[in-house]
C-alpha positions as CSV (number, residue, x, y, z in Angstrom):
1,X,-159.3,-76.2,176.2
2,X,-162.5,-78.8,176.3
3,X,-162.8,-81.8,174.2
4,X,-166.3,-83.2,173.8
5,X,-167.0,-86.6,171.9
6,X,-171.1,-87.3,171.6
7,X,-172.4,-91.0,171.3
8,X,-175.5,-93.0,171.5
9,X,-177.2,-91.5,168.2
10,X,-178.8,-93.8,166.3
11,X,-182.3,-94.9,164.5
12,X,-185.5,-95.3,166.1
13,X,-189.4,-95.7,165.5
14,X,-191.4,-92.9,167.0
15,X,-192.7,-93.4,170.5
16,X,-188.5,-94.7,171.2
17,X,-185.9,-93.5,173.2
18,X,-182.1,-93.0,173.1
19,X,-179.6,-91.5,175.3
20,X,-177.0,-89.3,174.1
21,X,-174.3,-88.8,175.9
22,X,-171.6,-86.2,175.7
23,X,-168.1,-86.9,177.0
24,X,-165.5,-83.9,178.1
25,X,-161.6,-83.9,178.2
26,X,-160.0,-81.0,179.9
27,X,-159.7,-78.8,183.0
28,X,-162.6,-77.3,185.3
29,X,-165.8,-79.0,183.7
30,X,-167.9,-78.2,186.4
31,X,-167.6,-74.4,185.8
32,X,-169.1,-75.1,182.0
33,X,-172.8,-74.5,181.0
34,X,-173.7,-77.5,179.0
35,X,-175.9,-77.4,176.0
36,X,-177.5,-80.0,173.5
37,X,-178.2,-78.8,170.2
38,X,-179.7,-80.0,167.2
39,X,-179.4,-79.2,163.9
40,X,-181.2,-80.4,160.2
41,X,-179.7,-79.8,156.7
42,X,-180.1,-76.3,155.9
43,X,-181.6,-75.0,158.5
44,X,-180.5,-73.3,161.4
45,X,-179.0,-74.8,164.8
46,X,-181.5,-75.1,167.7
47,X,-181.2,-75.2,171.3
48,X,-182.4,-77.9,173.0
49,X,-181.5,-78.1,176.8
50,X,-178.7,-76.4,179.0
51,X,-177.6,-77.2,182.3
52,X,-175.0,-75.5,184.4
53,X,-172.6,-76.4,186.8
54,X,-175.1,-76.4,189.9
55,X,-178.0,-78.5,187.5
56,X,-180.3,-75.9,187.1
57,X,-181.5,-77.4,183.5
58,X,-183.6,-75.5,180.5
59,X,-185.6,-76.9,177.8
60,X,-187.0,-75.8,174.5
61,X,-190.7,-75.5,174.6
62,X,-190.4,-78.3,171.4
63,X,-188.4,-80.9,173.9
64,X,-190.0,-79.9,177.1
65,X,-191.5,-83.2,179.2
66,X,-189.8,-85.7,176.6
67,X,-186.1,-85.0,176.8
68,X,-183.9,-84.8,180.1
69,X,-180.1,-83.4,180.4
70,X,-178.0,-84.3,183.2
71,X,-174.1,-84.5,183.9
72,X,-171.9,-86.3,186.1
73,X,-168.8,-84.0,186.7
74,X,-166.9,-86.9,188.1
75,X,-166.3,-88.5,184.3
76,X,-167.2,-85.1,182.7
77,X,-169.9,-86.4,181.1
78,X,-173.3,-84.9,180.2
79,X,-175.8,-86.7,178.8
80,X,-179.6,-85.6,177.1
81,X,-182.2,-88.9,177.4
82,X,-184.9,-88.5,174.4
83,X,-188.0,-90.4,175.1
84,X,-191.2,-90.1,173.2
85,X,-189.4,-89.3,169.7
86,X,-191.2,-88.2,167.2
87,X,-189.8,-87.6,163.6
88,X,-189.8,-84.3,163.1
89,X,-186.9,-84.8,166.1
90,X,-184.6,-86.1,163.4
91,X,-181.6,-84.1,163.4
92,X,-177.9,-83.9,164.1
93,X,-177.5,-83.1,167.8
94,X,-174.2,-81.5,169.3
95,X,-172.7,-80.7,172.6
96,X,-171.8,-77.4,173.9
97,X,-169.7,-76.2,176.9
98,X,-169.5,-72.7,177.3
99,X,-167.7,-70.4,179.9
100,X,-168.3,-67.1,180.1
101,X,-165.3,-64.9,182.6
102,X,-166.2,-62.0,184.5
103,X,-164.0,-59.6,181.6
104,X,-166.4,-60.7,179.2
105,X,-164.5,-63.5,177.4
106,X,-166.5,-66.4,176.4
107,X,-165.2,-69.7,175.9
108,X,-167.0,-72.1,173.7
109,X,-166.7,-75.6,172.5
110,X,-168.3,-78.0,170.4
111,X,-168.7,-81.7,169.2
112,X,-169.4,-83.2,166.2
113,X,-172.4,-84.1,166.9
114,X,-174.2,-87.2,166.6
115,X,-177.3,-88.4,164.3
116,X,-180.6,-89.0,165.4
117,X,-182.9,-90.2,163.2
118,X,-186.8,-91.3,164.4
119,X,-188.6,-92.6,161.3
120,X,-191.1,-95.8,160.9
């Protein structure tokens, strides 16, 4: 079973940065696709990057250039660095590690999420 505690949310003007970071407790990290997610009141949740456990990374066309995942497997950590905010990336954003077996089984855990709000 994973454990994953987000951080580094917070409020900032558009144009700012944060850095997000996701932190995992558990066995065999490095065999988990990691995911950010983001999600506003009543709407749907969104994916926002993946990486896997060689770092081959993926990015929503709406984050694509302005955010960057990464992970260090040593403190089973991943972390998603927003840059260039803009308000309409206001959201609740959430960690993901998913492992999928060769039978089909799919393991999948979550955060809590943390807040990010970008507003003048």
């Amino acid at each position: 079973q994973v454990q994953l505690v987000e951080s580094g949310g917070g409020s900032v003007p558009p144009g700012g940065s944060l850095r997000l970071s996701c932190a995992g407790s558990g066995k065999d990290f490095t065999v988990y696709t990691m995911g950010w997610f983001r999600q506003l009141p009543g709407k749907e949740r969104e994916l926002v990057a993946t990486i896997d456990g060689g770092r081959n990374t993926d990015y929503s066309d709406a984050v694509k250039g302005r955010f960057t995942i990464s992970r260090d497997n040593a403190i089973n950590t991943v972390y998603l660095q927003l840059n260039c905010l803009k308000p309409e990336d206001t959201a609740s954003y959430s960690c993901d590690a998913r492992r999928r077996f060769i039978n089909g089984r799919v393991d999948d855990y979550w955060g809590r999420g943390t807040q990010v709000t970008v507003s003048s």
